[in-house]
Kinemage of the C-alpha trace (Angstrom):
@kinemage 1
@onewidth
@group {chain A} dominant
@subgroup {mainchain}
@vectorlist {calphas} color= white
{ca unk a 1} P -65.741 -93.316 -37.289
{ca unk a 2} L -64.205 -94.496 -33.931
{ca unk a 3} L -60.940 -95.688 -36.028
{ca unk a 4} L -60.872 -92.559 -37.628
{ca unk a 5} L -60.688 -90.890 -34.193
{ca unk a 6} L -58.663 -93.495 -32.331
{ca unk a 7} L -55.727 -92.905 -35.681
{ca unk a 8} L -56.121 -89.050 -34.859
{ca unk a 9} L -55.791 -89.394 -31.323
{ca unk a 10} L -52.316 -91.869 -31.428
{ca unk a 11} L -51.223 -89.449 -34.610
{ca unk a 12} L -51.462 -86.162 -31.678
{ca unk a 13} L -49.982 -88.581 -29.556
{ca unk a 14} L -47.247 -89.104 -31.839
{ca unk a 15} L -46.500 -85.527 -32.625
{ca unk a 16} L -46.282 -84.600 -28.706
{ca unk a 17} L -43.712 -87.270 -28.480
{ca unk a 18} L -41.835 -85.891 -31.173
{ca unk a 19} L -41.922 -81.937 -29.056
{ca unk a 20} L -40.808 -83.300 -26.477
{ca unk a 21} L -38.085 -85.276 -28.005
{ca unk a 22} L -36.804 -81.793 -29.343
{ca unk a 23} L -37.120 -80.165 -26.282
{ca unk a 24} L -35.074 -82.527 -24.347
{ca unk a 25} L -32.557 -82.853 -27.414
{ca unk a 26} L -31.856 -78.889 -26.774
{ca unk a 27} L -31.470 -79.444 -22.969
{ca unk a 28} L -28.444 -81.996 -23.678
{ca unk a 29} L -27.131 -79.648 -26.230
{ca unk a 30} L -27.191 -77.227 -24.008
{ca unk a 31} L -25.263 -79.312 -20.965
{ca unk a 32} L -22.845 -80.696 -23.580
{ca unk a 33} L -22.069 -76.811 -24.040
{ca unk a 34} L -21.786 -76.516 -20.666
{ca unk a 35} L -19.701 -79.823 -20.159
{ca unk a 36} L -17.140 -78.567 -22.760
{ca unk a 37} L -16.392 -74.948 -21.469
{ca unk a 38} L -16.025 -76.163 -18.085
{ca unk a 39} L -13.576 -78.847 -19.275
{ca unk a 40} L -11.147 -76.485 -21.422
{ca unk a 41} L -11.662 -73.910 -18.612
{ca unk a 42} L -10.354 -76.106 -16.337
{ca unk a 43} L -12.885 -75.876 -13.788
{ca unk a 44} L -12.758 -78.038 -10.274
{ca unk a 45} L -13.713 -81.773 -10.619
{ca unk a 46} L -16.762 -81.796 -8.678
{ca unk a 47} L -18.607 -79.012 -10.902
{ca unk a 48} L -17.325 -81.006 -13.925
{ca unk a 49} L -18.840 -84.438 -12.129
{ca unk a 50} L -22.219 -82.281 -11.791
{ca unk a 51} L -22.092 -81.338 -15.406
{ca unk a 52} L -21.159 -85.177 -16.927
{ca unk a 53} L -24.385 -86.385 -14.274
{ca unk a 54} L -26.709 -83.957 -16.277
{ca unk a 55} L -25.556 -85.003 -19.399
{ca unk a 56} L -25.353 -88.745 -18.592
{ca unk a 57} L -28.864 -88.371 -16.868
{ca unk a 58} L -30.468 -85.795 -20.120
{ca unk a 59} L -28.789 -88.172 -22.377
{ca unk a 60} L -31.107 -90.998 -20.576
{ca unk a 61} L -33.949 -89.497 -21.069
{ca unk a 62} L -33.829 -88.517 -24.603
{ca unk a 63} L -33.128 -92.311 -25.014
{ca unk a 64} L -36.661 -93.027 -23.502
{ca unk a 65} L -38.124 -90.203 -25.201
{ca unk a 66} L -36.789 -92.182 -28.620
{ca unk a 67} L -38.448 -95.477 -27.551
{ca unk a 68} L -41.459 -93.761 -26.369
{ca unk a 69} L -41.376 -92.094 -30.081
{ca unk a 70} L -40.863 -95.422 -31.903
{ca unk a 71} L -43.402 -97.565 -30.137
{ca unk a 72} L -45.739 -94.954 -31.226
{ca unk a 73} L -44.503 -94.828 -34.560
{ca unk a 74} L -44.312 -98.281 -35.298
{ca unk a 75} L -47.894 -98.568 -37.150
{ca unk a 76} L -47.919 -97.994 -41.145
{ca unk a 77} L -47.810 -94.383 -40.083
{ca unk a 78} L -44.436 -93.852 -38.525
{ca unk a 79} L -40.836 -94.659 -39.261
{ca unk a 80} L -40.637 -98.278 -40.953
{ca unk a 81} L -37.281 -99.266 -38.978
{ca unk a 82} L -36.076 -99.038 -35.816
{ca unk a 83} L -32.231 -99.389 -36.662
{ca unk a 84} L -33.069 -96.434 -39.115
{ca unk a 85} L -34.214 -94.405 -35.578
{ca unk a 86} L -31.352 -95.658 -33.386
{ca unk a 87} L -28.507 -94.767 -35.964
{ca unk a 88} L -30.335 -91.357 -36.288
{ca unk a 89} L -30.407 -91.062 -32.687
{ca unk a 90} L -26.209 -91.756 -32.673
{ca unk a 91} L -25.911 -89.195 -35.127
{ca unk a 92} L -28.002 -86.098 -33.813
{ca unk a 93} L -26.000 -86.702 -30.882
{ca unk a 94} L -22.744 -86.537 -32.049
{ca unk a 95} L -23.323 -83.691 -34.135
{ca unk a 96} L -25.056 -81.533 -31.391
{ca unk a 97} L -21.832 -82.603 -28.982
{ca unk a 98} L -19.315 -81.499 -32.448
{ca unk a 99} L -21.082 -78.340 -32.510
{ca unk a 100} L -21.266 -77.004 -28.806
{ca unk a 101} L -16.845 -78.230 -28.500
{ca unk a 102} L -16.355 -76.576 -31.978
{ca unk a 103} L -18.125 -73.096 -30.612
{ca unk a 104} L -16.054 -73.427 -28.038
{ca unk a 105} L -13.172 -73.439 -29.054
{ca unk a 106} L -13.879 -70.606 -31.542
{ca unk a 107} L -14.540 -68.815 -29.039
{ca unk a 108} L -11.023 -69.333 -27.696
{ca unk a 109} L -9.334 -68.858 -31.032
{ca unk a 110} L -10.916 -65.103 -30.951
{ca unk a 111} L -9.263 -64.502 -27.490
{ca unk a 112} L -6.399 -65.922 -28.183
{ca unk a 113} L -5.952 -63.439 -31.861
{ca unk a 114} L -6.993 -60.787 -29.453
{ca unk a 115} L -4.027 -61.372 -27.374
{ca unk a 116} L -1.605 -61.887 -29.779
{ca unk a 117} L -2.435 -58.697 -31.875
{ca unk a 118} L -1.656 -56.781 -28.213
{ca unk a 119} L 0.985 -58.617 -27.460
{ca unk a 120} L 2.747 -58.565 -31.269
{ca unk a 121} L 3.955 -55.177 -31.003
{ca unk a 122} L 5.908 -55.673 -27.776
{ca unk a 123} L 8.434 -58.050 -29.120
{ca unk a 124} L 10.341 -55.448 -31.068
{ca unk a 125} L 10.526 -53.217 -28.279
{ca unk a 126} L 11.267 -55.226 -25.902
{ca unk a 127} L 14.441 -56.050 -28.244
{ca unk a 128} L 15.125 -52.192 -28.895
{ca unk a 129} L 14.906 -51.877 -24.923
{ca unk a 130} L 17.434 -55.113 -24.294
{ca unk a 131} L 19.837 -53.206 -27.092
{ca unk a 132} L 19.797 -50.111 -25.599
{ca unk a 133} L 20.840 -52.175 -21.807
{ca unk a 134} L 23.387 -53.412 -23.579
{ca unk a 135} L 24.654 -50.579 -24.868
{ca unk a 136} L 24.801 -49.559 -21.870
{ca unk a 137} L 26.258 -51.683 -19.847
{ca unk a 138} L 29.122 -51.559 -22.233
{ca unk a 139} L 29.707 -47.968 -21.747
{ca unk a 140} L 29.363 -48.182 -18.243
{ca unk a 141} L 32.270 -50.832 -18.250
{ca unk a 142} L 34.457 -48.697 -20.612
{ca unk a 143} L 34.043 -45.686 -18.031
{ca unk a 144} L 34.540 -48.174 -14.950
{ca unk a 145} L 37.790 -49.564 -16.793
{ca unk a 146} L 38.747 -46.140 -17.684
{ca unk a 147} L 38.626 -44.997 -13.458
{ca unk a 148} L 40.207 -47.814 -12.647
{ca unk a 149} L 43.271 -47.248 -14.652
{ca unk a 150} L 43.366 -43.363 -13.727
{ca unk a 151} L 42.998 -44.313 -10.168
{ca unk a 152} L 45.773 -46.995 -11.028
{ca unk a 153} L 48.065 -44.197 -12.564
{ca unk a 154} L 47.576 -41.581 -9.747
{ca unk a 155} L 48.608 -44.308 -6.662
{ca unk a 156} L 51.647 -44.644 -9.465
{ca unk a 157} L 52.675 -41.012 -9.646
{ca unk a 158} L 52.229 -40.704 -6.122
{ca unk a 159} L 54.282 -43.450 -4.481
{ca unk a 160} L 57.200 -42.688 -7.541
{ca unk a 161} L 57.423 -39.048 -6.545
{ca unk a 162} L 56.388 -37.030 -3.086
{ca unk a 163} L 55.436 -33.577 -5.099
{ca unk a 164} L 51.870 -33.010 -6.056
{ca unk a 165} L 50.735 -31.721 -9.209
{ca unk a 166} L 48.235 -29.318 -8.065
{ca unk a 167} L 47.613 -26.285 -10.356
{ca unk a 168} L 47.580 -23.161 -8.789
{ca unk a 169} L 44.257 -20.866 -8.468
{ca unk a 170} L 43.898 -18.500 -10.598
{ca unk a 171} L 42.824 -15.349 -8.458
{ca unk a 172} L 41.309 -12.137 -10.332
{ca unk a 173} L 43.416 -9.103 -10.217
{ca unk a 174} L 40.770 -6.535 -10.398
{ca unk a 175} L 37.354 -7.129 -9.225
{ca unk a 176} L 34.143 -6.364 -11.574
{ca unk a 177} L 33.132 -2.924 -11.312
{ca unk a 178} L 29.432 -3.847 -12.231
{ca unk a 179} L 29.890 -6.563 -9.227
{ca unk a 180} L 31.207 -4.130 -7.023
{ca unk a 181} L 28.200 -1.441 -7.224
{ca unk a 182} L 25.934 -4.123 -6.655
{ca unk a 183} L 27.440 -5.259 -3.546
{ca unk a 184} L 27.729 -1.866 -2.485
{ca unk a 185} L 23.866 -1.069 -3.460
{ca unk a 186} L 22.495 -3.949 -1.785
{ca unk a 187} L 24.315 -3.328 1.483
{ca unk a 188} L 23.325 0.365 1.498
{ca unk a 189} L 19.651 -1.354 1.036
{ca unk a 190} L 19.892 -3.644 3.080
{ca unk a 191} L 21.362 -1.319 6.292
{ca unk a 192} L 18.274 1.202 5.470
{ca unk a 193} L 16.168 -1.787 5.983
{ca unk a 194} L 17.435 -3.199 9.512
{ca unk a 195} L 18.056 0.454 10.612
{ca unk a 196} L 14.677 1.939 9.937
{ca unk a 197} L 13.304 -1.662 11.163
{ca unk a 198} L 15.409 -1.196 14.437
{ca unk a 199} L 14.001 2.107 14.257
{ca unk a 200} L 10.516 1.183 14.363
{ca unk a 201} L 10.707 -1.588 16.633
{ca unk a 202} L 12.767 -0.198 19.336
{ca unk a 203} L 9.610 2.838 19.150
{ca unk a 204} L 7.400 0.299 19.491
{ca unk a 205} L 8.528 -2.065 22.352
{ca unk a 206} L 9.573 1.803 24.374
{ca unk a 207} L 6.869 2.187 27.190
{ca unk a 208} L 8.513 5.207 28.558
{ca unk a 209} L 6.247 8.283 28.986
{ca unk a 210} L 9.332 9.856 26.724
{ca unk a 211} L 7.103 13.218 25.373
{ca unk a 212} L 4.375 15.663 27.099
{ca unk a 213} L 1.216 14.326 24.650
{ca unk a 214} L 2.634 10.974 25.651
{ca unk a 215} L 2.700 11.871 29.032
{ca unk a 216} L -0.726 12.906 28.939
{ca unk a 217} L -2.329 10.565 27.204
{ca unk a 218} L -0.935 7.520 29.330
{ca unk a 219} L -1.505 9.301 32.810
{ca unk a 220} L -4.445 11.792 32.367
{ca unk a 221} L -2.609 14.667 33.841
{ca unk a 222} L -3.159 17.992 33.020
{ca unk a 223} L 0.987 19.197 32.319
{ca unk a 224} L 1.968 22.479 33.208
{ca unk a 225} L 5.261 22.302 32.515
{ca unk a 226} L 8.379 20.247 30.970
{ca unk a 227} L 11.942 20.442 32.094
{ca unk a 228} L 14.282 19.032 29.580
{ca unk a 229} L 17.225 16.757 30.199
{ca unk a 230} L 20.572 18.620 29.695
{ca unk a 231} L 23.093 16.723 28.758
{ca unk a 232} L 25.392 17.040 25.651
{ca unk a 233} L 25.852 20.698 23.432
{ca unk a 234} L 22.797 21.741 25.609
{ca unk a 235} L 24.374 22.062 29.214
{ca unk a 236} L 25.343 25.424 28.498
{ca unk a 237} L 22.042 26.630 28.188
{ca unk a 238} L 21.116 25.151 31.381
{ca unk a 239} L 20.481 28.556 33.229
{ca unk a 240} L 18.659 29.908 30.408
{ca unk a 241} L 16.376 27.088 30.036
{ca unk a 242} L 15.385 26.012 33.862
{ca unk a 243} L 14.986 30.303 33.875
{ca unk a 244} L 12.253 29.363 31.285
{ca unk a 245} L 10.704 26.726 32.628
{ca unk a 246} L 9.982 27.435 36.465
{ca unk a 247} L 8.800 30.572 35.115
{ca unk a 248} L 6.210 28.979 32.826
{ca unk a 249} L 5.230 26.801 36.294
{ca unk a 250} L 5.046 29.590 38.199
{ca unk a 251} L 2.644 31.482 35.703
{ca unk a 252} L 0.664 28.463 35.149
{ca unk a 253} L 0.081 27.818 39.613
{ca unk a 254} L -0.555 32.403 39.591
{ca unk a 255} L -3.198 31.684 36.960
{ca unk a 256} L -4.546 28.939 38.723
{ca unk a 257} L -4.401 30.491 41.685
{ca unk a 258} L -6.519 33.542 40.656
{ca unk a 259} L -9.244 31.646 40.204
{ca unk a 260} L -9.731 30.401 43.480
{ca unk a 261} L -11.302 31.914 46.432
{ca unk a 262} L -9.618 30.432 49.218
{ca unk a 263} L -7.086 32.785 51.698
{ca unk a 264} L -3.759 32.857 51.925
{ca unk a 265} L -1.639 31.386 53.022
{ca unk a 266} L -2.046 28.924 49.907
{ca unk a 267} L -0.981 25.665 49.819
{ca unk a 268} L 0.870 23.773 47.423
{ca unk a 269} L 1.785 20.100 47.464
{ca unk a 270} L 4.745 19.086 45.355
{ca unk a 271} L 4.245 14.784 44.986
{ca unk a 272} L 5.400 11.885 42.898
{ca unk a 273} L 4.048 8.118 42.808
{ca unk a 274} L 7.793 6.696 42.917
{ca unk a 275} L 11.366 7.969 44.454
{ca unk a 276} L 14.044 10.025 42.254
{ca unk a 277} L 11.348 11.620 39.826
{ca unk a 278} L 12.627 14.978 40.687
{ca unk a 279} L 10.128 17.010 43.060
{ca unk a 280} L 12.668 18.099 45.675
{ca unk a 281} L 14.589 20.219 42.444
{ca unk a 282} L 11.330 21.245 40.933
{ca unk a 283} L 10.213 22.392 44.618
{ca unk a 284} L 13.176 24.353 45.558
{ca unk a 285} L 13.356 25.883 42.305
{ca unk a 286} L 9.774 26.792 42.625
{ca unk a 287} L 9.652 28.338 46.360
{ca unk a 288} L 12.936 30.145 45.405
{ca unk a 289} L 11.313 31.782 42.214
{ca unk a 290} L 8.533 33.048 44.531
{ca unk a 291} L 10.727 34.219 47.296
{ca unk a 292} L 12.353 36.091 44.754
{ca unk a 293} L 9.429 37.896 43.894
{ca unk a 294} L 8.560 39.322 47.222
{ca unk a 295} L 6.617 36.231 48.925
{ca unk a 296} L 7.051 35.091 52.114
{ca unk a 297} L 7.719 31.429 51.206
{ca unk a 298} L 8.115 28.393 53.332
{ca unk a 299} L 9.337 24.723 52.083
{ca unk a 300} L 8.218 22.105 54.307
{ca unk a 301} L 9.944 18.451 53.003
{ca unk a 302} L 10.625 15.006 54.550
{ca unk a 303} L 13.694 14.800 56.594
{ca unk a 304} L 14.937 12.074 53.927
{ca unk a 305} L 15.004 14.553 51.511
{ca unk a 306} L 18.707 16.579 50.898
{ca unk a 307} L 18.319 20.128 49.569
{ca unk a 308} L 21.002 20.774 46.908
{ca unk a 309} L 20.796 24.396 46.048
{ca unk a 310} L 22.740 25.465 42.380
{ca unk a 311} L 23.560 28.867 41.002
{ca unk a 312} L 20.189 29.292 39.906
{ca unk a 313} L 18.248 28.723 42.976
{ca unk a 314} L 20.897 29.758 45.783
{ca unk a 315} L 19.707 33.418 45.892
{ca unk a 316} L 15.818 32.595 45.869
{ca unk a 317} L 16.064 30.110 47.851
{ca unk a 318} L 18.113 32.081 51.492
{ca unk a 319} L 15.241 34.133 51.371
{ca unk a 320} L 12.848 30.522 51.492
{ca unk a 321} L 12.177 28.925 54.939
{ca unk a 322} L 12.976 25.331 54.660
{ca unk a 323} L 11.926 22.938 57.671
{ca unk a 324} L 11.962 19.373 57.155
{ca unk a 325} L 9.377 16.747 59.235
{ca unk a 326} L 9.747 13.500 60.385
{ca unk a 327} L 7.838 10.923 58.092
{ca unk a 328} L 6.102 8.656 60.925
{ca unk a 329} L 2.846 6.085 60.837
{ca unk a 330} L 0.479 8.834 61.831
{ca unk a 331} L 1.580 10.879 58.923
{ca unk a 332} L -1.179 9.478 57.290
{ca unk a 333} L -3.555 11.537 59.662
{ca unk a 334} L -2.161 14.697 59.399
{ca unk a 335} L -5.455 17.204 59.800
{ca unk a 336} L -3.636 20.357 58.313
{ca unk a 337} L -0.577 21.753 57.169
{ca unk a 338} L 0.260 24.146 59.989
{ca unk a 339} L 1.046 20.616 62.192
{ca unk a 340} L 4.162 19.863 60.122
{ca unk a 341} L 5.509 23.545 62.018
{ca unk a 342} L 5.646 22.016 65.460
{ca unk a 343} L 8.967 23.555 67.391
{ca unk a 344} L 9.263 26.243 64.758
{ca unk a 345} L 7.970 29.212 66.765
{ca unk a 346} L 8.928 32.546 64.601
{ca unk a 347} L 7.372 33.274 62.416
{ca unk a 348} L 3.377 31.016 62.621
{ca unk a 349} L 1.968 29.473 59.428
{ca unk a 350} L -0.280 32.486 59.235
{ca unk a 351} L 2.954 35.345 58.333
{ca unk a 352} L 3.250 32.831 54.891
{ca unk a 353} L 1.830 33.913 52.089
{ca unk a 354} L 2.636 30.356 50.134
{ca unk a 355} L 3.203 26.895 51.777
{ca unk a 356} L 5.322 24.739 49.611
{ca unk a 357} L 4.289 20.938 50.779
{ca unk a 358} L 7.118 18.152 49.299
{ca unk a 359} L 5.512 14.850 50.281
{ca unk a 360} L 7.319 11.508 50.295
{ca unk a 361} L 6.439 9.185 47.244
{ca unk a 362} L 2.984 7.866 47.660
{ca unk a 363} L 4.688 4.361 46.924
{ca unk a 364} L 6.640 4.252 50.058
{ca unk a 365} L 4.038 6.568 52.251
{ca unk a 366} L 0.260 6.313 52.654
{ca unk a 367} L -1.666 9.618 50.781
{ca unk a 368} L -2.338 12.283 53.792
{ca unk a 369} L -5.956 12.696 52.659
{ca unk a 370} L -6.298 15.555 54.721
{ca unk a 371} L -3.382 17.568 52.821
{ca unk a 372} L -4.488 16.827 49.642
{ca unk a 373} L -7.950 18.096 49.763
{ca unk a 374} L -6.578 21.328 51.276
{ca unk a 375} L -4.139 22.364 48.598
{ca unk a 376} L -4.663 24.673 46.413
{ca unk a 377} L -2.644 23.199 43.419
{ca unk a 378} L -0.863 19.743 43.590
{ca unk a 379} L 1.983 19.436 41.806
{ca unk a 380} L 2.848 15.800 39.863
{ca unk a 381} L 6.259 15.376 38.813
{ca unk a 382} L 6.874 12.227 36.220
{ca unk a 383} L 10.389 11.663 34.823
{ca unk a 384} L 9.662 10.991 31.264
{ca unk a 385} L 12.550 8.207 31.179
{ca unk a 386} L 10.146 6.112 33.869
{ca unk a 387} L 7.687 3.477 32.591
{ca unk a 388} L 4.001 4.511 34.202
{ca unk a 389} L 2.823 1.600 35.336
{ca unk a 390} L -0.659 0.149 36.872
{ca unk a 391} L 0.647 0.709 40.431
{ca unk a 392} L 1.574 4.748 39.399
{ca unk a 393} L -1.751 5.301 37.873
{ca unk a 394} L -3.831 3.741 40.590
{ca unk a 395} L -1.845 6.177 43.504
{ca unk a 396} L -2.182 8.970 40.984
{ca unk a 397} L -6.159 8.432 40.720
{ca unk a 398} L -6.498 7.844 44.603
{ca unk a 399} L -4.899 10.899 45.272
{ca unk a 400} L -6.496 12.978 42.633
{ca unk a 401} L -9.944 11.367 44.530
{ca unk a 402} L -8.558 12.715 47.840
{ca unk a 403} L -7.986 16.235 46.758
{ca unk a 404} L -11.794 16.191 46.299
{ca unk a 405} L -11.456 17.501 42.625
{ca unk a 406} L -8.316 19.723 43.309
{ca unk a 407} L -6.335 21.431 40.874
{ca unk a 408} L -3.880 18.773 40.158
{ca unk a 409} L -1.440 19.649 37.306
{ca unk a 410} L 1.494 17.338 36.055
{ca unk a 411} L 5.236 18.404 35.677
{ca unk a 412} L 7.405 16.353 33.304
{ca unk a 413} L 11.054 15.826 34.123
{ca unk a 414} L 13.896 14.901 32.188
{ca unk a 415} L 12.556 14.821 28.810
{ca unk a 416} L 15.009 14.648 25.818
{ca unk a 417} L 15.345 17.796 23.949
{ca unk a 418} L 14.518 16.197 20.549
{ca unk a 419} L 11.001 15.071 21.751
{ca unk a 420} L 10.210 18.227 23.769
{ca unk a 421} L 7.082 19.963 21.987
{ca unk a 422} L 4.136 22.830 22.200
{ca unk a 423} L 2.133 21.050 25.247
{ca unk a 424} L -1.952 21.497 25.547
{ca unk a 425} L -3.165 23.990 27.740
{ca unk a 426} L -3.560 22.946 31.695
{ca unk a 427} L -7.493 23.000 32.545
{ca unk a 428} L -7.893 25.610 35.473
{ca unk a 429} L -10.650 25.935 37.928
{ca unk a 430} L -12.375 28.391 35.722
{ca unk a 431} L -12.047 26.281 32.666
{ca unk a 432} L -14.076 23.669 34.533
{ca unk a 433} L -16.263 26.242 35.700
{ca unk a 434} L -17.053 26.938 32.017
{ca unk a 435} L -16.033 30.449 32.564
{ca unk a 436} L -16.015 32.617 28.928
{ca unk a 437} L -12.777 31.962 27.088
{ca unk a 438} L -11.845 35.737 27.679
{ca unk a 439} L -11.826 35.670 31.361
{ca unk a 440} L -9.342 33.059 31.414
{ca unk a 441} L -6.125 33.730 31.282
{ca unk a 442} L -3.623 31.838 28.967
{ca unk a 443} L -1.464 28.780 30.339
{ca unk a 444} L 2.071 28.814 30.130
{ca unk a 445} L 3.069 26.454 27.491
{ca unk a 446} L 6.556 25.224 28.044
{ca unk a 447} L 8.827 24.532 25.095
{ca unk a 448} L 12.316 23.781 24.875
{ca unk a 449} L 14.488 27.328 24.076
């Protein structure tokens, strides 16, 4: 019984040996594979000195593992030879080593038929592309030799002979009619264009008052009237039309007028924010229209001022009395109109029935508070060629604040005849009042004739 057991114990013995002999035979196959790609890869000699060590070193061991197997195989029950074992040994080796170089290379084979069925197909075009550089080359040395010899021939012809053979230009006669009304089409167009766009812009970049809605929209004044500028085919009519227009002033300051309570005599203040707007004409045309009428009239105005009576005004305006002031640094504090009459003795402010006040231009004078909140109707004149600036509409505001909320009406000068239109209605004293629209009578609306 105990050699029965001792037989089965070396016989498991035996076949451990033998798995372990196969494990460490696929471990050297393995490195052997491993060995060979690195060599035909061409790797760096120290990983190929790591790779021979393993195999040298695996290759070692299997050789124990094969002595190891044969002393346990040399009873009755294992291999009968041990040359039989070692030229086994050789050959397992040797064929394992054959196998892993010929997969290998296989392995290259199948890259390299990859690369030469890509690569195949380039050799004939490559030669179709070299033909066609040929070709060309030889054309391009046929057209160079052909330059040169023209070039050659002209420097010939022209040191053998000094004329030129130039053709001359052949110049149409007549010029295409289809041509021609395009041209003339397109510059119409394109005229319309710049002269509409000229047009617009010029409107556009023009800050001139120019127009009465213009006038009052930029200033806030209230116009009562609009004297035109005569100038071309209109001067004729210039008697006609300033007939017109001081009229319509004169029945615009009578309706205003009316609806005040204050006595006579009543005072009216004729003003501008700038010099050379035109008050002194619109003044003395004024007083003179009332004079006419029947009114004792007096014109008080700045010394600086220069009365320039016309045809129109000369009759009206012998009956006026004009007395001119001295514009000093108390102006300013002028209490009351009646002052400005010092050394006129005959007749007294009192025997007037209107007072016709022409102050200097609030620009160059400080506003006589005083005046302005005891005048009946103030008087504004703009020239509609001026640009109304910040500085105009800040003196127009102060003074319109120092007539304590005065009747202050504008008067437009010089406005072109082409832009003169139907102007809004002045707002009287008994418009603000909110008097019924029955009581008040109509403002003059001046229009060009």
């Amino acid at each position: 019984m105990a050699s029965l057991e001792k037989r089965m114990k070396d016989r498991a013995n035996y076949l451990t040996t033998s798995n372990e002999l196969r494990v460490k035979r696929d471990e050297l196959s393995a490195a052997q594979v491993q060995l060979a790609n690195a060599e035909v890869m061409g790797r760096d000699a120290k990983t190929l000195d790591a790779l021979r060590s393993r195999v040298t070193r695996l290759t070692t061991d299997v050789q124990a593992v094969v002595q190891k197997y044969y002393g346990e195989g040399s009873s009755s029950d294992a291999m009968p030879q041990e040359s039989l074992t070692n030229e086994w040994l050789g050959k397992v080796l040797a064929a394992d080593e054959s196998a892993a170089r010929l997969e290998v290379f296989e392995k290259r084979l199948r890259e390299y038929d990859a690369s030469f069925k890509k690569l195949a197909p380039l050799g004939p075009q490559l030669t179709h592309l070299s033909r066609e550089v040929q070709v060309a080359e030889e054309e391009y040395k046929a057209v160079l030799n052909g330059l040169n010899k023209a070039k050659l021939e002209q420097k010939s012809v022209e040191m053998a002979s000094p004329i030129n053979s130039i053709d001359r230009p052949d110049f149409p006669q007549k010029a295409s009619n289809v041509t021609r009304w395009l041209i003339i089409a397109g510059s119409f167009m394109v005229m319309l264009f710049l002269g509409i766009f000229v047009l617009a812009l010029r409107t556009w970049m023009n800050n001139r008052l120019q127009n009465p809605s213009r006038t009052e929209q930029i200033t806030g004044l209230s116009l009562a009237a609009a004297f035109p500028l005569m100038q071309g085919r209109f001067v004729n009519r210039l008697k006609s039309v300033k007939h017109s227009m001081v009229e319509q002033l004169r029945s615009a300051i009578v309706v205003e007028l009316s609806q005040q309570s204050r006595p006579q005599p009543y005072l009216i203040t004729i003003l501008s924010t700038r010099p050379a707007q035109g008050k002194t004409w619109v003044g003395t045309a004024l007083s003179a229209k009332f004079a006419a009428a029947g009114h004792r009239v007096a014109y008080l105005y700045p010394e600086t001022s220069v009365l320039t009576p016309d045809a129109t005004t000369s009759a009206g305006l012998s009956r006026v009395q004009a007395i001119s002031y001295p514009v000093q640094d108390d102006f300013v504090d002028t209490q009351r109109a009646e002052v400005l009459f010092d050394g006129q003795t005959d007749p007294v402010p009192t025997d007037y029935d209107y007072i016709f006040l022409e102050l200097p231009s609030l620009m160059e004078t400080a506003i006589p508070a005083h005046l302005a909140a005891q005048s009946n109707v103030s008087l504004v004149v703009v020239d509609a060629q001026a640009v109304w600036t910040k500085t105009d509409q800040s003196l127009a505001d102060l003074y319109r604040r120092a007539s304590q909320r005065g009747c202050v009406l504008g008067v437009l000068n010089r406005v072109d005849m082409v832009l003169m239109d139907a102007m809004p209605q002045p707002e009287t004293s008994g418009q603000r009042l909110a008097l019924p629209a029955s009581t008040t009578p109509a403002t003059a609306v001046v229009k060009s004739v």
